[in-house]
DRENVEXZA-216086 format. One record per atom (N, C-alpha, C, O): residue in one letter; z negated, y, x. Coordinates in pm, 1 decimal, always signed. Layout:
N
r / Z / Y / X
a / Z / Y / X
...
This chain:
101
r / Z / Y / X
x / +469.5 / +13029.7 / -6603.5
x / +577.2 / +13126.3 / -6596.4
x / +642.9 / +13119.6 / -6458.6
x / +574.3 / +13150.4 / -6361.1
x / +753.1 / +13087.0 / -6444.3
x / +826.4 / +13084.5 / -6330.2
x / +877.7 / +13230.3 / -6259.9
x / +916.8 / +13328.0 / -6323.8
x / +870.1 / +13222.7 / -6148.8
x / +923.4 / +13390.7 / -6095.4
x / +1046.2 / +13341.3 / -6040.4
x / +1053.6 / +13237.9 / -5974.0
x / +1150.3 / +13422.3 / -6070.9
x / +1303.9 / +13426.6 / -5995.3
x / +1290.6 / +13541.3 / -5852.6
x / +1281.5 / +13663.9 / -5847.0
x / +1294.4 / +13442.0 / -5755.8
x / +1290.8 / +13553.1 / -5646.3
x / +1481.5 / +13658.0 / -5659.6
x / +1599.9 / +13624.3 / -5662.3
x / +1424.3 / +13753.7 / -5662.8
x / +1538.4 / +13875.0 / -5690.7
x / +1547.2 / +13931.1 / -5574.0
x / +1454.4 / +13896.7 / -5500.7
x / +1630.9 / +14013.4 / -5520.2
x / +1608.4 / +14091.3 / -5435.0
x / +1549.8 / +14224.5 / -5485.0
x / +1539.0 / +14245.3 / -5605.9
x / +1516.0 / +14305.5 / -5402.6
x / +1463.9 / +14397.5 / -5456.1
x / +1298.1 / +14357.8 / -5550.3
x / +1248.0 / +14458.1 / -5601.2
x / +1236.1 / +14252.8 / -5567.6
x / +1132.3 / +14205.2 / -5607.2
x / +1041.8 / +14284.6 / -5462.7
x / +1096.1 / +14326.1 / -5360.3
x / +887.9 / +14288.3 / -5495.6
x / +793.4 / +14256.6 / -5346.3
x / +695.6 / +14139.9 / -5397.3
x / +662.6 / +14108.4 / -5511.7
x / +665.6 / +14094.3 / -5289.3
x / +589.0 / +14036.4 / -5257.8
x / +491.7 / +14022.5 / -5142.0
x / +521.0 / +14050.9 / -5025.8
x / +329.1 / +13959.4 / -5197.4
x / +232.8 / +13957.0 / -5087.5
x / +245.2 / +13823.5 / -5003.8
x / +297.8 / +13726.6 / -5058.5
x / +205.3 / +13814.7 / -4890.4
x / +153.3 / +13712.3 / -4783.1
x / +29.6 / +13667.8 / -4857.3
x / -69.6 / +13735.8 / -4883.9
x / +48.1 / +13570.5 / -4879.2
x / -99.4 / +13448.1 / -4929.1
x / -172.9 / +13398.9 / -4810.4
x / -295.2 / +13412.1 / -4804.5
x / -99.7 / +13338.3 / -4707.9
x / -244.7 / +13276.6 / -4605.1
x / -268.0 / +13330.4 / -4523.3
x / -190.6 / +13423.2 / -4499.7
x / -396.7 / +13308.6 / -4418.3
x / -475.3 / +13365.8 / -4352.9
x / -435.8 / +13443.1 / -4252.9
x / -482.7 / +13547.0 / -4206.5
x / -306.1 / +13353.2 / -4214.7
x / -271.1 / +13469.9 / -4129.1
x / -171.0 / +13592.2 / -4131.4
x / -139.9 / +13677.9 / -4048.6
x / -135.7 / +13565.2 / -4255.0
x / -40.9 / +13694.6 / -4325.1
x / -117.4 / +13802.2 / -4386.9
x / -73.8 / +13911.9 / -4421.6
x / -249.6 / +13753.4 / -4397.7
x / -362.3 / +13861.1 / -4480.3
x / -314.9 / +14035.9 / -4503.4
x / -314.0 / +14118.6 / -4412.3
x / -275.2 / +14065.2 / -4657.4
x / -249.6 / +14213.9 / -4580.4
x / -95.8 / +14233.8 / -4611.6
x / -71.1 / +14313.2 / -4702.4
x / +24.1 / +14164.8 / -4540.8
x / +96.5 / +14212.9 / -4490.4
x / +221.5 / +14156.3 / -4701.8
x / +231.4 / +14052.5 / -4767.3
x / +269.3 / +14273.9 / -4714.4
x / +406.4 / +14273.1 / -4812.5
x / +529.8 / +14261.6 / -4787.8
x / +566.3 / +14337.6 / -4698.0
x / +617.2 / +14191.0 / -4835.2
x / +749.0 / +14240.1 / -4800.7
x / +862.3 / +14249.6 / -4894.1
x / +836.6 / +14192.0 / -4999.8
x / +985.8 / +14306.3 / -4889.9
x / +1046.3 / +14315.4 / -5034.8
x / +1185.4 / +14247.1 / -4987.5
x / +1240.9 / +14272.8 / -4880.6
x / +1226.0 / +14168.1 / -5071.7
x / +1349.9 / +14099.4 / -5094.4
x / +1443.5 / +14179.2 / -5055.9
x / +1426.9 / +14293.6 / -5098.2
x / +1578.5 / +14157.0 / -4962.6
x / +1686.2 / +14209.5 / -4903.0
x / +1811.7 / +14150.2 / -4974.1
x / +1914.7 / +14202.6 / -5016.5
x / +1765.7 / +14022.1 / -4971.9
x / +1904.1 / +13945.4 / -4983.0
x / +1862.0 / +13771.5 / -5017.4
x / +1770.8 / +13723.2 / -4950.2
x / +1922.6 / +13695.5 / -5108.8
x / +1853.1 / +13552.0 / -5108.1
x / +2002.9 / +13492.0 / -5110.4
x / +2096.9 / +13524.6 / -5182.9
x / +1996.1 / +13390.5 / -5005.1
x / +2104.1 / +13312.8 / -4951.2
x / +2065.0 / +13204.4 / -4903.0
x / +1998.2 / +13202.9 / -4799.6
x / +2095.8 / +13103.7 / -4962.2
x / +2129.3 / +12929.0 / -4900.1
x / +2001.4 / +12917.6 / -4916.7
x / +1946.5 / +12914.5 / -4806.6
x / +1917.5 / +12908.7 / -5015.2
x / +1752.6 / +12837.3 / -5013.2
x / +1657.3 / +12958.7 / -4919.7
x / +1541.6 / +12933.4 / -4886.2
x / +1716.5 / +13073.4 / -4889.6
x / +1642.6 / +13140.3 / -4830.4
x / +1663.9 / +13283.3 / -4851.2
x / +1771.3 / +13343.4 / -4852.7
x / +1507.7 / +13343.4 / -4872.3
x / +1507.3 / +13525.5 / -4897.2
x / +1512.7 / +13570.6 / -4765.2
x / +1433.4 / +13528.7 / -4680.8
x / +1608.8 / +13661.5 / -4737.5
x / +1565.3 / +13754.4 / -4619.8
x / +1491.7 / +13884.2 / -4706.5
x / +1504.0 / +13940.6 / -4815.2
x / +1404.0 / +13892.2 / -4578.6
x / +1278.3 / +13969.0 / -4662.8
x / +1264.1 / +14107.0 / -4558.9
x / +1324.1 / +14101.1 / -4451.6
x / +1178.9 / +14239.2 / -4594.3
x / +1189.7 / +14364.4 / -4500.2
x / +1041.5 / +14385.3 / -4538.0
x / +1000.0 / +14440.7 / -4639.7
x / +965.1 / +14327.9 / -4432.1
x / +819.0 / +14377.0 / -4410.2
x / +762.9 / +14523.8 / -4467.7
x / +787.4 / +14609.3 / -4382.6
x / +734.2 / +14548.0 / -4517.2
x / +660.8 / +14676.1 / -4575.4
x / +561.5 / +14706.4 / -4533.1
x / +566.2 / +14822.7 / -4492.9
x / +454.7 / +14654.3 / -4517.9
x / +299.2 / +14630.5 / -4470.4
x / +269.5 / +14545.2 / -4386.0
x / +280.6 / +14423.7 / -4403.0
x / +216.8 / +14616.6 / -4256.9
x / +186.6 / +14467.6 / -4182.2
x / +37.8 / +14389.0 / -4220.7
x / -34.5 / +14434.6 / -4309.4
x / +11.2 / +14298.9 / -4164.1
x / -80.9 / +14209.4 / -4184.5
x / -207.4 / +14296.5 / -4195.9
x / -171.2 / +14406.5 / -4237.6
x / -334.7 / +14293.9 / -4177.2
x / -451.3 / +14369.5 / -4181.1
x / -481.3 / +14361.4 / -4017.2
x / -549.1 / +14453.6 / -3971.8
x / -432.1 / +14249.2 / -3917.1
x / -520.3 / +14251.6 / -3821.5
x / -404.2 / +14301.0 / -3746.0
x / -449.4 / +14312.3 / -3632.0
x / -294.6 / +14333.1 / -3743.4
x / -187.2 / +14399.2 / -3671.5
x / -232.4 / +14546.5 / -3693.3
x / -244.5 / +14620.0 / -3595.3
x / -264.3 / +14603.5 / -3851.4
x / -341.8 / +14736.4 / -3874.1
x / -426.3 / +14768.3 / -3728.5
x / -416.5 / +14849.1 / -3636.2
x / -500.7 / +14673.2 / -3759.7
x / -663.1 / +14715.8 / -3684.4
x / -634.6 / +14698.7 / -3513.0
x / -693.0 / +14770.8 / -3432.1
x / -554.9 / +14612.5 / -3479.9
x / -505.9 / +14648.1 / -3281.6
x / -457.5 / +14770.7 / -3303.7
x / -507.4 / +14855.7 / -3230.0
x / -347.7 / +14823.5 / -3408.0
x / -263.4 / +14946.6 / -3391.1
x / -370.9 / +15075.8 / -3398.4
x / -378.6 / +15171.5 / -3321.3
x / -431.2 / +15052.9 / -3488.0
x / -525.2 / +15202.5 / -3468.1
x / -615.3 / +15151.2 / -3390.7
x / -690.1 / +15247.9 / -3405.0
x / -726.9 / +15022.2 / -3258.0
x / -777.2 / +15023.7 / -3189.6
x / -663.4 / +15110.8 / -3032.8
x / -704.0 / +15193.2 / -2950.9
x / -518.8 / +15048.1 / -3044.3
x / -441.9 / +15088.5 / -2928.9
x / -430.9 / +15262.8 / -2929.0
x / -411.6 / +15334.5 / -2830.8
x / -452.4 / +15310.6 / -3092.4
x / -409.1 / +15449.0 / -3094.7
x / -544.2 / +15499.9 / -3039.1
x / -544.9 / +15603.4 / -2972.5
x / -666.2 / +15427.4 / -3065.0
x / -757.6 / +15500.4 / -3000.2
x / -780.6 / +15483.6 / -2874.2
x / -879.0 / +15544.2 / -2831.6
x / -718.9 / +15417.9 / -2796.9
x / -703.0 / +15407.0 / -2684.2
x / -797.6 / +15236.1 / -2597.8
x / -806.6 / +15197.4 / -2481.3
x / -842.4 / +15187.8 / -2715.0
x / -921.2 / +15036.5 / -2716.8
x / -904.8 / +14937.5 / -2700.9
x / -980.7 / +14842.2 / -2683.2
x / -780.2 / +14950.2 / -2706.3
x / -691.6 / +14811.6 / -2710.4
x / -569.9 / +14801.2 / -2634.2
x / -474.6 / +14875.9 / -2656.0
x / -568.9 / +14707.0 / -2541.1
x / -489.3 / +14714.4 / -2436.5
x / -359.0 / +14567.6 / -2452.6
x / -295.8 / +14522.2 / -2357.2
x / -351.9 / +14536.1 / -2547.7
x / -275.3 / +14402.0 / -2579.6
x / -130.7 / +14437.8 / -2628.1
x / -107.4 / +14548.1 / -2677.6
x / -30.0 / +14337.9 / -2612.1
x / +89.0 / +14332.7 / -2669.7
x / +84.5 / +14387.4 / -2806.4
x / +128.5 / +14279.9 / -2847.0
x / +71.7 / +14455.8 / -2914.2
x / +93.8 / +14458.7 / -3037.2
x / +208.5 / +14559.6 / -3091.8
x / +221.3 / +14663.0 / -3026.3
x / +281.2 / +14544.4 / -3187.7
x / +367.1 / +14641.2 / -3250.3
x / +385.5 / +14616.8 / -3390.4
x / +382.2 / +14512.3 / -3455.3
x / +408.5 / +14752.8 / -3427.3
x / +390.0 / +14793.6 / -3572.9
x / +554.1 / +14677.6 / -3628.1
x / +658.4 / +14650.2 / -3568.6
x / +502.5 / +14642.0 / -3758.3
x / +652.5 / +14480.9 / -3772.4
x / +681.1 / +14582.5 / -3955.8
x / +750.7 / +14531.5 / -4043.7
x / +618.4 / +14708.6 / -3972.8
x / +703.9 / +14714.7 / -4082.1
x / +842.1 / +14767.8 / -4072.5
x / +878.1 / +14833.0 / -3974.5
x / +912.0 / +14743.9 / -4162.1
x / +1105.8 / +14731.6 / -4127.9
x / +1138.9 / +14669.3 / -4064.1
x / +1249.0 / +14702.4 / -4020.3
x / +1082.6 / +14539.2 / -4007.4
x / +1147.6 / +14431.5 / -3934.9
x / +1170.3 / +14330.4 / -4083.6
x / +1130.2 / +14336.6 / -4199.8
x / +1256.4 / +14239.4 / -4004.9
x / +1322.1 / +14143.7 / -4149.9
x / +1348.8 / +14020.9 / -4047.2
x / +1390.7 / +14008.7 / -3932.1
x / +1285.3 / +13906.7 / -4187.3
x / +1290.1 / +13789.7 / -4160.5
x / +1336.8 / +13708.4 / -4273.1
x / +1351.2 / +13747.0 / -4389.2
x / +1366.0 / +13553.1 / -4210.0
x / +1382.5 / +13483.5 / -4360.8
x / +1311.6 / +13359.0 / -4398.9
x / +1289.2 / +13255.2 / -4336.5
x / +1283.4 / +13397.3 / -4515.5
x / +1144.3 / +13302.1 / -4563.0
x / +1243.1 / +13181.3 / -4704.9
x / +1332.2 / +13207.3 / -4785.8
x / +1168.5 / +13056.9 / -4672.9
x / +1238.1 / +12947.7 / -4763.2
x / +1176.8 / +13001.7 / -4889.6
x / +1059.5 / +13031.8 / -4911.8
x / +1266.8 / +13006.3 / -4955.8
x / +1252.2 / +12994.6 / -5131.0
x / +1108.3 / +12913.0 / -5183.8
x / +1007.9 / +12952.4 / -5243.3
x / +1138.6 / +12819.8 / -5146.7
x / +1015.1 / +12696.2 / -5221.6
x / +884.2 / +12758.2 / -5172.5
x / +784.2 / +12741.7 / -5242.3
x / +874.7 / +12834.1 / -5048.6
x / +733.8 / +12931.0 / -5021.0
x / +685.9 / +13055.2 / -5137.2
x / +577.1 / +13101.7 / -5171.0
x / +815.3 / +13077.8 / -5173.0
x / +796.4 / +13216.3 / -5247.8
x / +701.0 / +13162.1 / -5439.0
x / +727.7 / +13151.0 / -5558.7
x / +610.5 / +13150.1 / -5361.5
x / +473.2 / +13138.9 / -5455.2
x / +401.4 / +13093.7 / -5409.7
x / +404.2 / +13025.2 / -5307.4
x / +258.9 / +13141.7 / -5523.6
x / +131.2 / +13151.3 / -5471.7
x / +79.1 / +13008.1 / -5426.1
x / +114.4 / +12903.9 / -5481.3
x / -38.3 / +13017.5 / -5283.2
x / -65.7 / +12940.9 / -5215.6
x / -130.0 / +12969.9 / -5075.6
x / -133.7 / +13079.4 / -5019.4
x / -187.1 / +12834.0 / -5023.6
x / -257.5 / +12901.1 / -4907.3
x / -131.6 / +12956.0 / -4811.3
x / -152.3 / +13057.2 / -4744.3
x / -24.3 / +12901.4 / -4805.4
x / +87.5 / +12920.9 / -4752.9
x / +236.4 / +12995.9 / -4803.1
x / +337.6 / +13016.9 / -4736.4
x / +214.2 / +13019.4 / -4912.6
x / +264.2 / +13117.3 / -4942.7
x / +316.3 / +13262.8 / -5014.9
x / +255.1 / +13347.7 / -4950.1
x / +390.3 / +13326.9 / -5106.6
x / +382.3 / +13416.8 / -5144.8
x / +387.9 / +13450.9 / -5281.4
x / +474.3 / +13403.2 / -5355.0
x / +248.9 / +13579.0 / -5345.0
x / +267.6 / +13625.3 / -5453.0
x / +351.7 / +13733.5 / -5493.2
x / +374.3 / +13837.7 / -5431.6
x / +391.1 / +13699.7 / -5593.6
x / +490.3 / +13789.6 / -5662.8
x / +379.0 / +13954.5 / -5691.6
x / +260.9 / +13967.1 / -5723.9
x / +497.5 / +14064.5 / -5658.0
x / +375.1 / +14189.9 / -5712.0
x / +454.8 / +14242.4 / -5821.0
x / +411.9 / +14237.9 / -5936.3
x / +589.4 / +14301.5 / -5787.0
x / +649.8 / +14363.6 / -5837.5
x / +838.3 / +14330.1 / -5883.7
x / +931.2 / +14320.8 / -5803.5
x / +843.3 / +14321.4 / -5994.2
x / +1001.7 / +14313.2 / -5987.4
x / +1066.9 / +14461.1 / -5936.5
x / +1025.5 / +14570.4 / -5898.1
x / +1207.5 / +14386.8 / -5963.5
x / +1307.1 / +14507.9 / -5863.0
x / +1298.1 / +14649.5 / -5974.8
x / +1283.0 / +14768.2 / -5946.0
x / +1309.8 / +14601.0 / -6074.8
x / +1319.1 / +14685.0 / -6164.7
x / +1222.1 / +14784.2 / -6176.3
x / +1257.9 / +14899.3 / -6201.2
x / +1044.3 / +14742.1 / -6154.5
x / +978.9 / +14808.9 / -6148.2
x / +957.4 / +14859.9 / -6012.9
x / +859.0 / +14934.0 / -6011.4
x / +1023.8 / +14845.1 / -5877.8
x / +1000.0 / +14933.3 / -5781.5
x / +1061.0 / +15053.3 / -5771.6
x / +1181.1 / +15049.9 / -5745.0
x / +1001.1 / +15176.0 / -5788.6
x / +1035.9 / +15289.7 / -5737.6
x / +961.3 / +15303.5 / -5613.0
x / +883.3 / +15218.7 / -5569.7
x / +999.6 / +15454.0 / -5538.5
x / +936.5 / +15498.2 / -5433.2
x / +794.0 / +15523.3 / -5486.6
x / +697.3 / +15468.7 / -5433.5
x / +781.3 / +15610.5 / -5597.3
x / +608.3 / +15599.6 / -5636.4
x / +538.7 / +15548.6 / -5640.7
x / +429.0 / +15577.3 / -5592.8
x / +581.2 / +15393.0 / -5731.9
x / +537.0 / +15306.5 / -5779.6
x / +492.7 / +15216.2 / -5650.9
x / +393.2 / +15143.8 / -5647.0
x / +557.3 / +15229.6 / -5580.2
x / +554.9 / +15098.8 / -5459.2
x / +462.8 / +15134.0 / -5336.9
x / +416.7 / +15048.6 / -5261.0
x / +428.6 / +15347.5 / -5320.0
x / +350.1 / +15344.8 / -5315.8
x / +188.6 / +15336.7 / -5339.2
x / +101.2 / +15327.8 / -5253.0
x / +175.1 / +15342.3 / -5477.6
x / +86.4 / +15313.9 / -5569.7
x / +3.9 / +15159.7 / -5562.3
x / -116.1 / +15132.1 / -5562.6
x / +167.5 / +15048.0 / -5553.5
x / +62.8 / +14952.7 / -5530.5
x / +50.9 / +14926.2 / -5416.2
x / -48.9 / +14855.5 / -5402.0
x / +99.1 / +14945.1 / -5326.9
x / +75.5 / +14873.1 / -5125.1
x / -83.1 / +14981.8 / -5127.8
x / -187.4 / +14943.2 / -5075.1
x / -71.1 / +15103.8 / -5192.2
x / -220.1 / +15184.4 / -5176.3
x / -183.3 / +15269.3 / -5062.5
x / -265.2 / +15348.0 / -5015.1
């Protein structure tokens, strides 16, 4: 089954170092989605609440609502790149919190 990247679709980060982090389709132009981070990674999580507890003394910042653009041919599953979660159709505000959790 093929997925049509849509805007308004989300999608997860597949490799290791995206672990964690969602983002949802903005706009797809010229072989490429610009995408709007939703969730950051798991290990951006864990500096942000070590810095909130006062533990962590490193460069880090929270990257959800930042936007980037990711090549098309990535947008599926792989060590490198991304699974499909949700079409546009099925994101509401509920729903979208429901699945990020």
């Amino acid at each position: 089954m093929e997925i049509t990247v849509q805007v308004g679709s989300v999608w997860a980060d597949t490799s290791w170092r995206g672990h964690g982090r969602s983002v949802r389709v903005v706009a797809v132009d010229h072989g490429y989605a610009v995408v709007e981070t939703l969730t950051n990674t798991l290990e951006i999580e864990r500096q942000l609440n070590l810095q909130a507890d006062g533990k962590y003394y490193g460069n880090v910042r929270d990257m959800r609502g930042s936007r980037t653009r990711i090549r098309l041919d990535r947008m599926r599953p792989g060590a490198s790149g991304y699974q499909f979660m949700a079409s546009s159709e099925q994101v509401t505000e509920k729903a979208l919190a429901d699945l990020l959790g």
